[in-house]
C-alpha positions as CSV (number, residue, x, y, z in Angstrom):
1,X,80.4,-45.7,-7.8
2,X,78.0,-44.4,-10.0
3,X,77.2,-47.6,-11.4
4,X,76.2,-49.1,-8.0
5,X,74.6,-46.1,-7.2
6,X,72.3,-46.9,-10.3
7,X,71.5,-50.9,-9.0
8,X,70.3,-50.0,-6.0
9,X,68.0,-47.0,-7.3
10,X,66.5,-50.3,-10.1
11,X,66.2,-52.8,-6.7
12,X,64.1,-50.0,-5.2
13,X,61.8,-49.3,-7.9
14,X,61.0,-53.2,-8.6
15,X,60.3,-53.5,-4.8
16,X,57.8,-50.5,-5.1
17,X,56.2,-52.4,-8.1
18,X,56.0,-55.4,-6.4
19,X,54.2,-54.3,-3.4
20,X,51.8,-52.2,-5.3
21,X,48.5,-54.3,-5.5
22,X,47.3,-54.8,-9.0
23,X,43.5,-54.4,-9.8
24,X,41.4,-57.9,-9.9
25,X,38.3,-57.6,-12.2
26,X,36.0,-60.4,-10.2
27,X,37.4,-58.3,-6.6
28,X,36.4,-55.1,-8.2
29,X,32.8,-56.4,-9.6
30,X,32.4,-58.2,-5.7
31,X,33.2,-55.1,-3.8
32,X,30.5,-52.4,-6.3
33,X,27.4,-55.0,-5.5
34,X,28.3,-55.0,-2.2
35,X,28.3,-51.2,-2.0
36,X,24.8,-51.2,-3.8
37,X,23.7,-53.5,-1.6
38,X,24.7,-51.6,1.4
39,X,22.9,-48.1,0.1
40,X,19.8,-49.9,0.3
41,X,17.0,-48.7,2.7
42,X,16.6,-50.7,6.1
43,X,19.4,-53.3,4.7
44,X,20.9,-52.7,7.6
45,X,18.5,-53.5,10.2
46,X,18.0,-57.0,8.3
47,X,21.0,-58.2,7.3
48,X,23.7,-56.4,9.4
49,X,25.3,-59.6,10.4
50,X,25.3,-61.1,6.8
51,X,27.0,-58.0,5.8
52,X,29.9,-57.9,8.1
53,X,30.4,-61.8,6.7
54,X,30.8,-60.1,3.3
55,X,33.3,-57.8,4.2
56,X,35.2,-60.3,5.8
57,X,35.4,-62.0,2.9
58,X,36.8,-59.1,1.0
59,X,39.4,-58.3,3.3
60,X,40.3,-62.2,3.1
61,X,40.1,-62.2,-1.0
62,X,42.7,-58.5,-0.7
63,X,44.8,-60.5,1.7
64,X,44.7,-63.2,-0.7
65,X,45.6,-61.4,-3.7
66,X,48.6,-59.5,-2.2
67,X,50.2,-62.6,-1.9
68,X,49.4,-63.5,-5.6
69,X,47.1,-66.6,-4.7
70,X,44.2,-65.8,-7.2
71,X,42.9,-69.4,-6.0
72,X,42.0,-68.5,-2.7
73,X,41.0,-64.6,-3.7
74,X,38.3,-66.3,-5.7
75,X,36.9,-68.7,-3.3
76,X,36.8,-65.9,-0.7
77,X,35.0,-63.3,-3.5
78,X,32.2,-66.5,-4.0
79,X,31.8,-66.4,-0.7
80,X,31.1,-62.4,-0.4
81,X,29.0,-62.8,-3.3
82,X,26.9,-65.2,-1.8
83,X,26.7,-63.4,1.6
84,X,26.0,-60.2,-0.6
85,X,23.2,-62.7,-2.6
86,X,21.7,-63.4,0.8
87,X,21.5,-59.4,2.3
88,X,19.4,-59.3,-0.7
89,X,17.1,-62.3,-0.2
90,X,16.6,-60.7,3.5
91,X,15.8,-57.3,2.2
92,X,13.2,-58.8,-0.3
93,X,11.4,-61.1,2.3
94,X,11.5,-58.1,4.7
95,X,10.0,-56.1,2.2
96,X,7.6,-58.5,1.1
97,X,6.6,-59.2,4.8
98,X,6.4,-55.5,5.5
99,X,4.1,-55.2,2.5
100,X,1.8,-58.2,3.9
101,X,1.5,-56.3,7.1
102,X,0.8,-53.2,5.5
103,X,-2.0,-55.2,3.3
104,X,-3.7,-56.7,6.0
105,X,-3.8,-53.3,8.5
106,X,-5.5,-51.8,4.9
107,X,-7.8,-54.8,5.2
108,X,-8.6,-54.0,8.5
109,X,-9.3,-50.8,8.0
110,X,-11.9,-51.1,5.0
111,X,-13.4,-53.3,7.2
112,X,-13.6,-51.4,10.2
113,X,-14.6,-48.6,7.5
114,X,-17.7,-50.6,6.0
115,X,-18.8,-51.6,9.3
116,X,-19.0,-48.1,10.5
117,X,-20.8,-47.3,7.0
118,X,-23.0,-49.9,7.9
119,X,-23.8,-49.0,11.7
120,X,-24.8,-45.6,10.2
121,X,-27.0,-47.3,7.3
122,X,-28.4,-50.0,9.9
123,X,-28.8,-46.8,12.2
124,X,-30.6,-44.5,9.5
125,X,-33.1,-47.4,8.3
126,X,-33.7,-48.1,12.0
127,X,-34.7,-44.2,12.4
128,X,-36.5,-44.4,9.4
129,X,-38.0,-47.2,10.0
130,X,-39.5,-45.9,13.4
131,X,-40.1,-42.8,11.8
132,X,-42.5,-44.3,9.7
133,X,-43.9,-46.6,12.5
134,X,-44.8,-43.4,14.3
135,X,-46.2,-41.8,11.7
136,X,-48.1,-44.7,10.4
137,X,-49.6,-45.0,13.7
138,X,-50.4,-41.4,14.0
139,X,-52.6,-41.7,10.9
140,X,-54.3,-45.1,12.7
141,X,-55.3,-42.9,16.0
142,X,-58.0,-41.2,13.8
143,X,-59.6,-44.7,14.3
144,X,-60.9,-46.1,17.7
145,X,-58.7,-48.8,18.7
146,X,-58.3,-51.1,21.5
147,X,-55.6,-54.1,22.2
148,X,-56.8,-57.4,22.7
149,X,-55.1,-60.7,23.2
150,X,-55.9,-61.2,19.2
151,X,-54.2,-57.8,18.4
152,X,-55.1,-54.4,17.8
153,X,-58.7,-53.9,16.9
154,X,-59.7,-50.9,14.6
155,X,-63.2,-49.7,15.2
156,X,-64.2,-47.9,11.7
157,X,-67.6,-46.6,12.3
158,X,-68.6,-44.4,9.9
159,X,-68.0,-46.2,6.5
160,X,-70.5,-45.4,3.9
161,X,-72.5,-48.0,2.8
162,X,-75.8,-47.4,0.9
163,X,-78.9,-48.9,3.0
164,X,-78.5,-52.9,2.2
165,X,-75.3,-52.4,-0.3
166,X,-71.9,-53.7,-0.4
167,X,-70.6,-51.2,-2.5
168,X,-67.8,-48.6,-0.9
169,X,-68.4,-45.0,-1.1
170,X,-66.0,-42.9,-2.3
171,X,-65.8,-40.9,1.2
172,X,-65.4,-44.8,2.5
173,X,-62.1,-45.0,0.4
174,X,-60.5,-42.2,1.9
175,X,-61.2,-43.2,5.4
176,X,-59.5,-46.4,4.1
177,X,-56.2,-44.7,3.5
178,X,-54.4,-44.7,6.5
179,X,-54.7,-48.5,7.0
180,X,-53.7,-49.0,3.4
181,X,-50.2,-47.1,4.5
182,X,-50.3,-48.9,7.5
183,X,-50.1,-52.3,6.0
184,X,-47.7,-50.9,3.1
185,X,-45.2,-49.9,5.6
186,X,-45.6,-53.4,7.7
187,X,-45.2,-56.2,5.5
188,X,-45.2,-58.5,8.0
189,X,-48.6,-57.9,9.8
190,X,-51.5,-59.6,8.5
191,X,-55.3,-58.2,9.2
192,X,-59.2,-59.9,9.8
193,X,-61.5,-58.0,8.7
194,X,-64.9,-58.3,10.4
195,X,-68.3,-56.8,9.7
196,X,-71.1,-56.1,11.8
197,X,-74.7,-55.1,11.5
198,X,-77.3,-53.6,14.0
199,X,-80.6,-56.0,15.0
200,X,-82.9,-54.8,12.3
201,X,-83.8,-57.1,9.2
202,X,-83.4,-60.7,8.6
203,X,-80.4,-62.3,10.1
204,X,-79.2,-64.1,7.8
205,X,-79.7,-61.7,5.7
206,X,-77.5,-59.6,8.3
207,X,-74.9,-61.9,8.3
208,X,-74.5,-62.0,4.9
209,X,-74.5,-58.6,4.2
210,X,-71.9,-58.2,7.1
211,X,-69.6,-60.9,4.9
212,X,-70.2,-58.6,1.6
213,X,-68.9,-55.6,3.3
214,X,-65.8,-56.7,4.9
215,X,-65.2,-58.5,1.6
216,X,-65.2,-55.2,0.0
217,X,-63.0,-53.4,2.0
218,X,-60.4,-56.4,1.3
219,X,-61.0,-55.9,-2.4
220,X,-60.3,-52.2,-2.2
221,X,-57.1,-52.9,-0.1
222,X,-56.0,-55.6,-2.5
223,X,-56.7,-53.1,-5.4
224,X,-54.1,-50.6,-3.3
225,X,-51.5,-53.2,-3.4
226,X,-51.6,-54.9,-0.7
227,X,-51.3,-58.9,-0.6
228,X,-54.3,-61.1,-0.7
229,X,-52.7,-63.7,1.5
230,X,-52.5,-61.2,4.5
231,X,-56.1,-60.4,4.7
232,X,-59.0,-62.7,6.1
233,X,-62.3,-61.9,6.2
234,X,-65.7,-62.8,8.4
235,X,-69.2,-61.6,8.7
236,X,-71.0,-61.6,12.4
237,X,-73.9,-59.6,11.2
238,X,-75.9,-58.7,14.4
239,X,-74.0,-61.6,16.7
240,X,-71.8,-59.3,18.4
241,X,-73.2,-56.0,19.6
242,X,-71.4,-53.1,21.0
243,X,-74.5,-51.1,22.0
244,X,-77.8,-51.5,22.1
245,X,-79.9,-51.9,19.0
246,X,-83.1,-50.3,20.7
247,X,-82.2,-46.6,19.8
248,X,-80.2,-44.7,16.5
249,X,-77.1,-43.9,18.8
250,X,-76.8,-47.8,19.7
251,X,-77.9,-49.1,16.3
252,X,-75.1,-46.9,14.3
253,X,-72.5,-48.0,16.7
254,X,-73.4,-51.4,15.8
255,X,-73.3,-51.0,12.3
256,X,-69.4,-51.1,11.9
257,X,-66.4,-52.8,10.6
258,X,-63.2,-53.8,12.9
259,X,-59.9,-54.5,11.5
260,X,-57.9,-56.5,13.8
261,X,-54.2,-56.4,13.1
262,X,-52.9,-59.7,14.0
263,X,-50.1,-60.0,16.5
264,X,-47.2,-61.6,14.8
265,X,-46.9,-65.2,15.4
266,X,-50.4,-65.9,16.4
């Protein structure tokens, strides 16, 4: 009794260590990178389907191996490496995507950024710039001015020329000064220069004498920096009268020099 007691205890234990699985290396190795690649961020939302493929796999390659066909175990482990190989692949083109969109919005908004900066540069110039204008042609109303179809005329009446000279006066200069900021602070506008002289004298002599003057207001504007190139010259001497040369009063408002400032394009 005791004996067959004994067998049947041994069949027992053999069947328990049969059915007990035994641990597969390549299974074990399959089923950890599969794990690490599930506890990656977002893997889930971009390769959920590839994943559930992988597990299949395992399940098959444990089904496999509890029936001792190694063959088919492996086969089904290559197959939830490669489906684990691909979650991967997905994750890193969904990352790299991400980081392209990410890129360009960062594109967009140094862009969008610079443009702003320069709306408020463009903005500050332009208030500047008018700024300037306006004060530039506050300085011009101490002169008489009228617009014509040729431009704006500038009536200087009072510059100081000895009797018969060419030669600016220093109180001349200074009377001088606003149009020399004027023409600083427009580049673009170019200027004639035209003397005049009252009735009395030679005319010829007149004329010429006009020339000289409104040549030497271009030299001392030229010597304040501005451009030869914008400034022409003429001499009318007693041709074009503004008053009449038979009293003082109407012979010193003869005596002048105009500045017309050119209209742009003409």
């Amino acid at each position: 009794m005791l004996k067959y007691c004994l067998t049947i205890l041994i069949s027992i234990v053999l069947c328990s260590c049969a059915s007990t699985p035994k641990s597969y290396p390549p299974l074990d190795e399959a089923k950890a990178a599969l794990e690490k690649t599930k506890s990656q961020p977002n893997i889930s939302e971009v390769a959920s389907v590839t994943l559930f493929e992988a597990d299949e796999q395992i399940t098959n390659a444990e089904s496999a191996l509890s029936e001792n066909d190694t063959a088919a175990a492996d086969h089904h482990i290559y197959l939830a490496t490669r489906k684990q190989l691909i979650a991967q692949e997905l994750l890193l083109k969904h990352q790299q995507e991400q980081e392209l969109v990410n890129l360009k919005q960062q594109q967009l908004e140094m862009i969008a950024h610079a443009q702003r900066n320069e709306s408020k540069r463009a903005q500050s110039q332009t208030q500047q710039a008018k700024q300037r204008i306006l004060e530039l042609e506050q300085a011009l109303g101490q002169y008489k001015a009228e617009e014509t179809s040729r431009g704006t005329i500038l009536v200087i009446n009072d510059l100081l020329f000895d009797t018969g000279g060419t030669n600016l006066k220093p109180q001349s200069q200074r009377r001088l000064e606003p149009l020399v900021q004027y023409l600083k602070g427009n580049e673009q506008r170019e200027i004639i220069i035209e003397g005049h002289t009252d009735s009395m004298g030679n005319p010829e002599i007149n004329k010429r004498l006009s020339l000289q003057r409104a040549d030497a207001v271009k030299e001392f504007l030229i010597l304040r920096g501005i451009f030869p190139t914008r400034i022409e010259t003429r001499g009318f001497g007693e041709e074009v009268p503004v008053a009449t040369n038979t009293t003082n009063a109407g012979r010193s408002l003869n005596r002048r020099v105009e500045v017309v400032i050119k209209t742009p394009g003409r």
